[in-house]
C-alpha positions in Angstrom: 71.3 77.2 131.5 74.3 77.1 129.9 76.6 77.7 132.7 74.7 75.6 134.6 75.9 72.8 132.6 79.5 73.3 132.5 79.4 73.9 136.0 77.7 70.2 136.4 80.4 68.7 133.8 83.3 70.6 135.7 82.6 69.1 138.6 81.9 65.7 137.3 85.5 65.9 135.4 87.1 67.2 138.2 85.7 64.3 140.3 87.1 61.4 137.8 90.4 63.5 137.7 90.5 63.1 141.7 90.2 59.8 141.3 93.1 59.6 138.9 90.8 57.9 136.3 90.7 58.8 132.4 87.3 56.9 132.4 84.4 58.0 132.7 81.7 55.0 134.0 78.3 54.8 132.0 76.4 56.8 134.8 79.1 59.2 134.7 78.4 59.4 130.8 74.9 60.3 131.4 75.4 63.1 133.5 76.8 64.7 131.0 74.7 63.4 128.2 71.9 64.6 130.5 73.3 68.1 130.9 73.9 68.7 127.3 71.0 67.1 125.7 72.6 64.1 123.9 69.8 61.3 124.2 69.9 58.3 126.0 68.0 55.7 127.3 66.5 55.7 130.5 69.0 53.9 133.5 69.5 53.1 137.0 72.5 51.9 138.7 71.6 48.9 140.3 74.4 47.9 143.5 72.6 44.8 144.2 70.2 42.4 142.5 67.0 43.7 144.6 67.7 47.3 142.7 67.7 45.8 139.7 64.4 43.6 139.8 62.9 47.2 140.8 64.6 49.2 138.1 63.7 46.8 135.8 60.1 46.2 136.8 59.7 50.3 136.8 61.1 50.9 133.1 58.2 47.7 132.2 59.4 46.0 129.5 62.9 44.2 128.2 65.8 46.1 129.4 69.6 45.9 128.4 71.9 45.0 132.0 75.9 46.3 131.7 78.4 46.0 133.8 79.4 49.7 135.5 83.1 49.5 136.5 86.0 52.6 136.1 88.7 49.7 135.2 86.5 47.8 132.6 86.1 49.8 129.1 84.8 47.2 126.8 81.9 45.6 128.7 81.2 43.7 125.8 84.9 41.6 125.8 84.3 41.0 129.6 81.1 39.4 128.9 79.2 42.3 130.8 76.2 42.8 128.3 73.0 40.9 128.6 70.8 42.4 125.9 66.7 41.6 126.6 66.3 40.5 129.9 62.5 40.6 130.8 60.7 38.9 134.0 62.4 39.2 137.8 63.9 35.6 137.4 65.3 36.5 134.0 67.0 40.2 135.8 67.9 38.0 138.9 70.4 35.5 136.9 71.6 38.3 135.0 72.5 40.2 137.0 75.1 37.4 139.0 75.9 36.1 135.7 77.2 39.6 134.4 78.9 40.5 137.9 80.5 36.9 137.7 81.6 37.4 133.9 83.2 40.9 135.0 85.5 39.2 138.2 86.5 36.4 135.7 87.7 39.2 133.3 89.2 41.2 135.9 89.2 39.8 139.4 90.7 43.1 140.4 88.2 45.5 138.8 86.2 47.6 141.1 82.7 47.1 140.2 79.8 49.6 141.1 77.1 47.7 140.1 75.1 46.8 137.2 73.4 49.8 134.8 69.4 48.8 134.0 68.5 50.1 130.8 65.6 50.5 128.8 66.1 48.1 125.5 65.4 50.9 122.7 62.9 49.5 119.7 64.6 48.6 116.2 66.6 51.2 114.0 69.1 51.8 112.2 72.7 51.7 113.9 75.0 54.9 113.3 78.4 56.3 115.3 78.6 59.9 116.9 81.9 60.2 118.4 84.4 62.6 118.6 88.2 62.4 118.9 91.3 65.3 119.4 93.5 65.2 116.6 96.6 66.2 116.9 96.5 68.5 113.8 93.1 70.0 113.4 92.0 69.3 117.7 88.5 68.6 118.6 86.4 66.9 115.4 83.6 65.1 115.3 82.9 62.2 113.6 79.8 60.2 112.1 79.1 56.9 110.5 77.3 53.6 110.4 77.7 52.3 113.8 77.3 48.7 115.6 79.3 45.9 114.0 79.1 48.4 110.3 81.4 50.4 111.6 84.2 48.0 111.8 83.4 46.3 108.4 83.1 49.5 106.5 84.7 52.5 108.2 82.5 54.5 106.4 82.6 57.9 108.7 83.1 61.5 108.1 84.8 64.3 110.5 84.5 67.8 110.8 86.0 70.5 113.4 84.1 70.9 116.0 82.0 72.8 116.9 79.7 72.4 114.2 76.6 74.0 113.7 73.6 72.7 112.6 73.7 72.7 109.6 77.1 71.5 108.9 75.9 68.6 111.3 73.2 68.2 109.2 75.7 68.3 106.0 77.8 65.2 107.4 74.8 62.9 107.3 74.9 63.2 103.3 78.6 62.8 103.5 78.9 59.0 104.1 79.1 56.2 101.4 76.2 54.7 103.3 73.9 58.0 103.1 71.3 56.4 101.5 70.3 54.2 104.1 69.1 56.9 106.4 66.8 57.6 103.3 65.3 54.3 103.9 65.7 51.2 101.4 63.9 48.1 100.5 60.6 49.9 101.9 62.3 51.0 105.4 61.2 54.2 106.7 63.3 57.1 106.8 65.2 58.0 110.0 64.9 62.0 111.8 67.5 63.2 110.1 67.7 66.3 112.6 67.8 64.1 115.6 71.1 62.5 113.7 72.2 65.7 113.1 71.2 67.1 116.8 73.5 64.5 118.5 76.3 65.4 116.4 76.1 69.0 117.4 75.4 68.5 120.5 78.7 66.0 120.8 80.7 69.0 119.0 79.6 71.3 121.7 80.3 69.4 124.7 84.1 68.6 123.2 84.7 72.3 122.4 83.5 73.3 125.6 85.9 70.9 127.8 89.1 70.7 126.2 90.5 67.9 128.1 87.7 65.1 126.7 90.0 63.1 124.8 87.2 61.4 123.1 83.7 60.8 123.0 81.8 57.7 121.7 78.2 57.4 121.6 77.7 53.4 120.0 75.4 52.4 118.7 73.1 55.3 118.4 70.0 53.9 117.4 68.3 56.3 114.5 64.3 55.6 114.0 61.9 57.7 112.0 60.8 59.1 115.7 64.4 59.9 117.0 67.8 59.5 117.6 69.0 57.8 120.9 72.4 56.8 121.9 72.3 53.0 123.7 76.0 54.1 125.1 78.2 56.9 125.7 81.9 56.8 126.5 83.8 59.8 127.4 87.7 59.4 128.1 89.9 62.4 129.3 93.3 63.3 127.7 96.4 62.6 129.8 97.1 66.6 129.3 95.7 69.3 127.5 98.6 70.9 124.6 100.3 73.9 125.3 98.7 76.7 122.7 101.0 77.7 120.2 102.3 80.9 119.8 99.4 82.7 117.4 99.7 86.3 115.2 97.2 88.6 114.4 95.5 89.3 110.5 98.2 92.9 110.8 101.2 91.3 112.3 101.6 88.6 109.8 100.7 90.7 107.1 103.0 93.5 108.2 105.8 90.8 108.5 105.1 88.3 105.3 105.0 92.3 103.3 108.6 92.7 104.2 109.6 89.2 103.6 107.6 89.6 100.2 108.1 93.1 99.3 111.2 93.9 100.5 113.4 96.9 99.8 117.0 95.6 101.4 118.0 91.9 102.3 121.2 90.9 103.5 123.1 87.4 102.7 124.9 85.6 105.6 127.5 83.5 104.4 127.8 85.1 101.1 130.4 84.2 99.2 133.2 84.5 96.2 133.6 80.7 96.1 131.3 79.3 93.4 129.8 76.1 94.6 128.9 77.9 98.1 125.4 78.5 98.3 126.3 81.9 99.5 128.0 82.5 96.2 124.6 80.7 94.2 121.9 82.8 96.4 124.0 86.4 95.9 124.1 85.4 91.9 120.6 85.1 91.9 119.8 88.0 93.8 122.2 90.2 91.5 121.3 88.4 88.3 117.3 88.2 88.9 117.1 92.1 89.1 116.0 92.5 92.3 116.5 96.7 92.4 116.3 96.7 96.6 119.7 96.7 98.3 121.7 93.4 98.8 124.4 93.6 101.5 126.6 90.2 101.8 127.9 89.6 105.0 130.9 87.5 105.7 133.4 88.2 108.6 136.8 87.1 106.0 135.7 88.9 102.7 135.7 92.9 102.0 133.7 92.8 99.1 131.4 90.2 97.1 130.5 89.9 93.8 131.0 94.2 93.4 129.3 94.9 96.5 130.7 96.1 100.1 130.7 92.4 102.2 130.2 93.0 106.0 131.8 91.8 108.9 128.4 91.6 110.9 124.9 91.8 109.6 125.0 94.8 112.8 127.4 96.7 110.5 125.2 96.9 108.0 123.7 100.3 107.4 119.9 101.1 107.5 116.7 99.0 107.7 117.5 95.5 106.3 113.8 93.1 105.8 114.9 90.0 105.0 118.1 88.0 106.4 119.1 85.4 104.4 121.0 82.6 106.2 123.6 80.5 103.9 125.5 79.4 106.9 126.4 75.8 108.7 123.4 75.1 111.2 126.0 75.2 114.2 126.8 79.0 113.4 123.3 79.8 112.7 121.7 80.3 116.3 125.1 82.9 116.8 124.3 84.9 113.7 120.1 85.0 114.8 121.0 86.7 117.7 122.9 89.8 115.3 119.8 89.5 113.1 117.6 90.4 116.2 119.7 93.3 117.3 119.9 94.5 114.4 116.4 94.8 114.3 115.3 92.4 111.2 111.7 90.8 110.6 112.4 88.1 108.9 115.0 85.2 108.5 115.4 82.6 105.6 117.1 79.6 106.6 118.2 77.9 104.0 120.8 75.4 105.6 119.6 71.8 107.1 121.2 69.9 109.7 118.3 70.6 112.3 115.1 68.8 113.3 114.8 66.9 109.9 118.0 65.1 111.2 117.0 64.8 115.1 118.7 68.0 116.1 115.4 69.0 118.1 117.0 71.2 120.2 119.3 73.3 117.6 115.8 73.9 116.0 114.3 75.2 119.1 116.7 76.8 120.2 116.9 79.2 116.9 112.8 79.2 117.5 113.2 80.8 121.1 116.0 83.4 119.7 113.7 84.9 116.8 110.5 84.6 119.2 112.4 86.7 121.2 113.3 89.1 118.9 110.3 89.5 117.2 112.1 87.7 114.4 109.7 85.2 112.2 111.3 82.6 110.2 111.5 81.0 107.4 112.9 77.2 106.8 115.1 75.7 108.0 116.0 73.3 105.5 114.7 74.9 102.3 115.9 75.6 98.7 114.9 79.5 99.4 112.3 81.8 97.7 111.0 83.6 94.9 109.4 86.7 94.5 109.1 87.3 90.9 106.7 90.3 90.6 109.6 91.7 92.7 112.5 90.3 90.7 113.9 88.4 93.5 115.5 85.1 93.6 116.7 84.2 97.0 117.9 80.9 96.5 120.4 78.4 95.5 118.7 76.9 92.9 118.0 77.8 89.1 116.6 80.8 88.8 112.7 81.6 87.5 111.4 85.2 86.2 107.7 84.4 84.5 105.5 86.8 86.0 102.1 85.4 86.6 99.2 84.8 89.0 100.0 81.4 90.3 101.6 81.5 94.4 103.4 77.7 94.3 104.6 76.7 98.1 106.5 73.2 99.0 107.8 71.5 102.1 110.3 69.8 100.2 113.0 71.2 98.2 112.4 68.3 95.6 109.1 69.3 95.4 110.3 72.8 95.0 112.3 72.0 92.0 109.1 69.7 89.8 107.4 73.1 90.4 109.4 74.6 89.3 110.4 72.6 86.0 106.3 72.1 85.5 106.3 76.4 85.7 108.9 76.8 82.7 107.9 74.1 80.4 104.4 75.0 80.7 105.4 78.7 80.4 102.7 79.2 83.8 103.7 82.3 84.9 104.3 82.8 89.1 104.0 85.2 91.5 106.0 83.3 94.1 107.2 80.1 94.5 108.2 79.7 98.9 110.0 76.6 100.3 108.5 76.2 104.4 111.2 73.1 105.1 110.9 72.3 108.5 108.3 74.9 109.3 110.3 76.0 112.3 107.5 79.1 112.5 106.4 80.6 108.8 104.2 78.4 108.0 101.3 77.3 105.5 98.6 79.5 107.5 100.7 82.5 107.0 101.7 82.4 103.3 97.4 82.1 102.9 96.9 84.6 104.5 99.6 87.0 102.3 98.7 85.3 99.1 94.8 85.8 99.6 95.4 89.3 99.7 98.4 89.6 97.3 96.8 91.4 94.1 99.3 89.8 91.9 98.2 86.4 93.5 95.4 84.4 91.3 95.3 81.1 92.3 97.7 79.1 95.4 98.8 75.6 95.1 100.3 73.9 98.3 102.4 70.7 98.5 102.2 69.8 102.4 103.5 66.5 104.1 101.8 67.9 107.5 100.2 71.1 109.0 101.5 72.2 112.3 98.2 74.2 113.7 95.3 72.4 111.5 92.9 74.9 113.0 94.9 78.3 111.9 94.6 76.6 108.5 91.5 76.4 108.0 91.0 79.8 109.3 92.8 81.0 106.7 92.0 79.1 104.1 88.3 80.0 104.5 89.2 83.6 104.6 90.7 83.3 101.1 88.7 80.7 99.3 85.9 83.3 98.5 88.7 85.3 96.6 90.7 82.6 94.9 91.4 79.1 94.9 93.7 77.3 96.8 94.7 73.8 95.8 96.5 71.4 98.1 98.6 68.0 97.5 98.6 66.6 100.9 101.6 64.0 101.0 101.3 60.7 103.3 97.5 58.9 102.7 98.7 56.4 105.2 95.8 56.1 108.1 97.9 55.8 111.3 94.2 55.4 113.4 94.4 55.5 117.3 95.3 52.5 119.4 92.2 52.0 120.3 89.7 49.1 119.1 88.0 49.3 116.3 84.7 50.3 117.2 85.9 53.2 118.6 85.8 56.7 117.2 89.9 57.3 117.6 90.3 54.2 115.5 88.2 55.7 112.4 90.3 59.0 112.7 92.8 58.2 110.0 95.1 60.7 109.5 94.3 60.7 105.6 90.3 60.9 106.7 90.3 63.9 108.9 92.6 65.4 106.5 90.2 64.8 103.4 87.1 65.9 104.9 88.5 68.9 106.7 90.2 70.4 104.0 86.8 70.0 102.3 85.2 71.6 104.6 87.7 74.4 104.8 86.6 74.6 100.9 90.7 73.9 99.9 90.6 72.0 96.3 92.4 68.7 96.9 94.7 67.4 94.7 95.4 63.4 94.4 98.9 63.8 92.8 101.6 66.4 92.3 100.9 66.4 88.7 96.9 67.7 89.1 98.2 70.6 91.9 100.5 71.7 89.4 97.9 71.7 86.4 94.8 73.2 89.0 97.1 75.7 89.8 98.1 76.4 86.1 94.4 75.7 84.5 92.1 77.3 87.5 93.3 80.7 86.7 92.7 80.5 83.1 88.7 79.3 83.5 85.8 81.4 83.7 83.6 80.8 87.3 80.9 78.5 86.3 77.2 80.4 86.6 75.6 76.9 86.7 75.8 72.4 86.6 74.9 72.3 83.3 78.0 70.7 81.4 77.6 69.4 77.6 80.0 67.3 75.9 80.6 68.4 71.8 82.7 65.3 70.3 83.9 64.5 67.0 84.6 60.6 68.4 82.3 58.4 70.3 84.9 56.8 72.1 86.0 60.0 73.4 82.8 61.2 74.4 82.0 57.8 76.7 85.4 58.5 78.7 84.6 61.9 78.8 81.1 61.2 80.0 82.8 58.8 82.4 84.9 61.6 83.3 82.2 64.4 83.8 80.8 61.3 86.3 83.6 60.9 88.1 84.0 64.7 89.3 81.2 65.2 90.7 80.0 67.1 87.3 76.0 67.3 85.6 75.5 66.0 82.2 72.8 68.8 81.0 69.6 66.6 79.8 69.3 68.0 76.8 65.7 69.7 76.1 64.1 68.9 72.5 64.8 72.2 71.7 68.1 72.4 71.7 68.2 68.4 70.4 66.8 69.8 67.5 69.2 72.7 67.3 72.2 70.3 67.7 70.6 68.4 65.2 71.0 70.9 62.4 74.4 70.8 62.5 75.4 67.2 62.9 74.8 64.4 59.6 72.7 61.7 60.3 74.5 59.2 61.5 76.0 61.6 64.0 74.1 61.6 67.7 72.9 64.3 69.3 71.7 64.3 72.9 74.7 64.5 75.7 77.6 63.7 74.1 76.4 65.7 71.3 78.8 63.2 69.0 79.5 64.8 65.4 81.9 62.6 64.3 85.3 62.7 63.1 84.3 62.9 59.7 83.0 66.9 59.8 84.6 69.9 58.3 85.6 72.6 60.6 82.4 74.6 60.2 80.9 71.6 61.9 82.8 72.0 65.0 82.2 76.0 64.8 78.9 75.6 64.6 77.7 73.4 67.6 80.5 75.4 70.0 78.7 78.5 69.0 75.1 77.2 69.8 76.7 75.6 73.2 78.2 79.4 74.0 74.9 81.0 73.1 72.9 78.7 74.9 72.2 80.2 78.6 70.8 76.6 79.4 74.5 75.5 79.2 77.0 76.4 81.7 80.2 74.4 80.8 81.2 72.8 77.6 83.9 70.1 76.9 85.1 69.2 73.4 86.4 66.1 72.4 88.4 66.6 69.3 89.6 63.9 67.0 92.7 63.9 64.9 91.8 64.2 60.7 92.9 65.4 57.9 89.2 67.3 57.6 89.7 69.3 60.1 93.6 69.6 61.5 94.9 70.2 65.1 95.5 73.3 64.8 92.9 74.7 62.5 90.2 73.1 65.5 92.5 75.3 67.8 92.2 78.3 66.0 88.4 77.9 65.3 87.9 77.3 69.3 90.0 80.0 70.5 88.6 82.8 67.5 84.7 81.9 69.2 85.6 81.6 72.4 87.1 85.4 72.6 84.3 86.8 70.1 81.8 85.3 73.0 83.9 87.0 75.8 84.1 90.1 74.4 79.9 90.1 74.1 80.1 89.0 78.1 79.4 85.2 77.5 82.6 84.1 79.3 81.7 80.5 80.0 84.3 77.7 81.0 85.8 75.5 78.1 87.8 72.0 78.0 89.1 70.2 75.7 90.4 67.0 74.9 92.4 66.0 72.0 93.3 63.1 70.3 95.4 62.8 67.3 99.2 62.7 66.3 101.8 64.9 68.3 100.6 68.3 66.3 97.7 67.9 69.2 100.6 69.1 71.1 101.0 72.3 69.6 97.2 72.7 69.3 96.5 72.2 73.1 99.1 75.0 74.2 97.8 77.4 71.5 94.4 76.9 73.1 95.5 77.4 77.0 97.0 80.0 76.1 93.7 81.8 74.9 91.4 80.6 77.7 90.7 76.7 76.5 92.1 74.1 79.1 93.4 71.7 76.4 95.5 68.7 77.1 96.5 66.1 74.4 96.0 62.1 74.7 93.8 62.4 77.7 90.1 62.4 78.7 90.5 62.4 82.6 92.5 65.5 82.9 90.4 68.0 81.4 87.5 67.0 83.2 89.4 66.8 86.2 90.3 70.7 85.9 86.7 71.4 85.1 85.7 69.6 88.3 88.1 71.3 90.4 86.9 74.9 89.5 83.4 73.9 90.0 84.6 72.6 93.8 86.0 76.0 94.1 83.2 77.6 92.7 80.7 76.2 95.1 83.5 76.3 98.2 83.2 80.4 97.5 79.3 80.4 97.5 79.6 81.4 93.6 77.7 78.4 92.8 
């Protein structure tokens, strides 16, 4: 059955393509609808006005009447729709009027005839379409379709294929979902039939790379079904050439080498401070790194105390890593040494290639290494580091806090907040990895080492774009059930297709597909550099969730309504509190205190106030997540709250009641002290804000659920 299809399609396609169209005509579309299942109305093709009286007489009721030509796409602007047409008279003028509206638009257009089609019965309006992106490929999209979709551009988009159930999954991802719930006494709509469409759209797209796009407008959605009044399917000019892929082993053997390495030499090192030769070889020396580090520059015999080589060639032994601190122009020369010599990997740390329109320096240096078996790193990047292996291969200030945080950047000025954030916040890193221009290394490939890196908690990617969306995503599902991965995609700018707006290409904003792909691919998106680099530093810290149930403990009411607001806003569960554990609470807090959720005890309590209701919160099993609002008093002082928190929260851990805790805290700048006291005992604190604890909270819960841990 199923190659039955594709053989229909392929010869269908390969008709059109003979014809030198991109277009297919609306009988063209139902062939294919027809042959994978999408439903559509029943149609005729009338060629003269005789066929249409009978086509119309046959289907027995109002029909819709459309213009069929290959060199007019929007029937609509041509003024070849008539919508209702009923009665042999009625069909009759409608059928010249629509043929005469179509020569007035076009008087060249090559027109087939006039499509008959059954008018389908009231429903709701929604968009099934899909587009090829030119980062992620073939995703489909869904929506509220008709005139809706223009007004409100409220779609979704996922990677197609999609199964059924992730079809299923996009109809709850709208704005708009609701509506297919039915409102104001409407009935519901078949949700699977929805949901059937969309796969079945995914399907056809994955199976037939060179559909451009696919629009099926306005579907019309009624508690009985889900029929499509039109289809449009336009072919891509060409199909991409596939990029060059790797297998799980060969980029773990190579990113091992690069990471892990036991000898790397420096080309271009130096004696010259100011060089970034002589700054990469002081780090290397001066970080520790115990491997072997050969400099290698053709005019010096020897480089900070150590042998300098003419040739990277002359080098003796295995060498991993190659670390390029050369002019671009000499780099491509120098590759070429590096590949004889046998080398895995090359860091390129000088610019002056495709980030200022040298195109073809870049790929020239991309078809040396390829042909080497050399994968690189960069160009244009500040360099690496390794820290679990004591290696700084950079130019830039060195960093030595071990920890479980992998940091990665596309920009070097990105590279450096990191790693500013990393030392004042004392976040300890297991690598921090400029990519540059992304030449080859490239976001897919540091996943795929950092999700099995056992020094490797928690990775936090800045990103402006992803070459090969698809390998991604790959990835990043492969590690997400292991650890988090938090991304800060830069650009929100939605650059949509050229074509109109009721069209699926037009919805695909780059910032859309982005957002709901990543989603999908269970990555933890970030809104602002700041949040990635708290995720990354607070995610780690947490204990996973074991349920929704989140209570807010506060000693100020005005804390506890932002916080509330905040718990809202992340997609987090304020626990209704049973009358149980209201009366529990209760015990604890005076009178004009409120219990409930916020449980508010106000600012006025001693600390055994605060110790109380956090112990009944940790011993609860109802409760799942508990966020503290602290207020600043003389009562009960910053750091004696700290001390408090921390001492209960570690006596519940070590009885195996490790649940996650945040905290917000309000007061003079001693709050200061108190927050980083706590974080660094397992409480995400932060001082003067409601949002941001919350917002960590809500980001491990994402994660939580994006591993199936939830």
């Amino acid at each position: 059955m199923a190659e039955d299809r594709g053989l229909r399609v392929r010869t269908l396609l390969d008709a059109v393509r003979a014809e030198g169209r991109s277009a297919l005509t609306a009988p063209e579309g139902k062939v294919i609808a027809d042959a994978y299942g999408i439903a559509v109305p029943g149609e005729e093709l009338a060629r003269d006005v005789d066929e249409a009286v009978a086509y119309a007489a046959r289907f027995g009721g109002p029909v819709v009447m459309k213009i069929v030509s290959p060199d007019i796409l929007h029937k609509t602007d041509a003024g070849g729709v008539i919508v209702g047409v009923e009665g042999s008279a009625d069909v009759r003028a409608a059928f010249h009027k629509i043929v005469e509206n179509a020569r007035a638009y076009d008087p060249q257009a090559r027109i087939e005839g006039v499509q008959v089609q059954e008018l389908l019965p009231q429903g709701q309006e929604v968009i099934v379409g899909a587009v090829t992106d030119p980062t992620f490929g073939k995703v489909v999209a869904f929506g509220l379709g008709g005139v809706l979709v223009e007004v409100l551009k409220d779609v979704t988009f996922r990677l197609a294929p999609v199964s059924a159930d992730e079809a299923l999954s996009m109809l709850d991802s709208i704005r708009s979902a609701e509506i297919l719930h039915g409102v104001r006494g409407s009935a519901a709509v078949d949700r699977w039939a929805i949901a059937e469409q969309i796969r079945r759209v995914s399907e056809l797209v994955a199976d037939f790379p060179e559909i451009a796009e696919v629009d099926l407008n306005p579907v019309i959605a009624t508690p009985e079904g889900a029929v499509a009044a039109d289809i449009r399917v336009i072919l891509a000019d060409s199909v991409p050439t596939p990029r060059r892929t790797y297998t799980r082993e060969e980029i773990l053997t190579s990113m091992r080498r690069l990471m892990q390495p036991s000898s790397v030499a420096v080309i271009g090192a130096s004696n010259e401070q100011g060089k970034i030769g002589n700054s990469v070889m002081r780090n290397l020396i001066d970080g520790g790194f115990s491997g072997e580090i050969h400099p290698v520059n053709p005019k010096a015999d020897d480089i900070l105390g150590r042998k300098a080589y003419k040739s990277v060639t002359d080098v003796p032994g295995e060498v991993d890593v190659a670390v390029f601190a050369i002019p671009a122009k000499f780099v491509a020369s120098a590759l070429e040494e590096v590949g004889r010599k046998k080398i895995p990997n090359a860091v390129l740390i000088p610019s002056g290639f495709a980030e200022t329109g040298e195109h073809e320096l870049q790929a020239e240096i991309v078809a040396i290494a390829e042909r080497h078996g050399i994968r690189l790193l960069g160009p244009n990047i500040y360099g690496y580091y390794s820290t679990w292996q004591d290696l700084c291969a950079t130019f830039c200030t060195p960093y030595d806090v071990k920890g479980g945080v992998a940091l990665t950047s596309q920009s070097g000025g990105i590279g450096m907040a990191i790693l500013g954030f990393a030392r004042t916040t004392k976040t300890g890193v297991s690598a921090i990895v400029g990519l540059g221009n992304k030449s080859d290394l490239d976001e897919d490939d540091l996943l795929t080492w950092f999700g099995e890196d056992p020094n490797t908690q928690c990775i936090a990617m800045h990103l402006e774009d992803l070459k090969d969306g698809r390998a991604f995503v790959e990835a990043a599902r492969a590690t997400v059930p292991k650890k988090p991965v938090v991304v800060l995609k830069a650009g929100r700018t939605a650059a949509g297709a050229k074509a109109a707006g009721s069209h699926t290409g037009a919805l695909a904003g780059d910032d859309a597909v982005y957002d709901d792909i990543l989603k999908q691919a269970g990555v933890i998106r970030a809104p602002g550099l700041n949040e990635m680099l708290e995720y990354a530093r607070a995610l780690p810290v947490l204990p996973t969730p074991q349920g929704d149930n989140v209570v807010i403990i506060t000693g100020a009411g005005g804390s506890g309504v932002l916080l509330s607001d905040a718990v809202t806003d992340n997609g987090l569960s304020l626990m209704e509190i049973p009358p149980d554990l209201d009366e529990s609470f209760r015990k604890f807090i005076p009178p004009f205190g409120a219990a409930g959720n916020p449980v508010d005890i106000t600012g006025g309590e001693p600390p055994s106030t605060y110790e109380a209701t956090i112990r009944l919160g940790l011993e609860d099993p109802r409760i799942h997540a508990l966020v503290l609002g602290y207020w600043h008093t003389i009562v009960t002082p910053p750091m004696v709250f700290a001390e408090l928190t921390a001492r209960v929260v570690a006596e519940f851990r070590e009885r195996g009641i490790s649940k996650p805790v945040v905290a917000s805290l309000a007061g003079d700048v001693e709050v200061e002290e108190a927050c980083q006291y706590l974080f660094e005992r397992g409480v995400v604190a932060y001082p003067y804000t409601t949002e941001k604890p919350v917002a960590v909270l809500g980001a491990k819960y994402r994660w939580a659920r994006a591993a199936g841990l939830l």
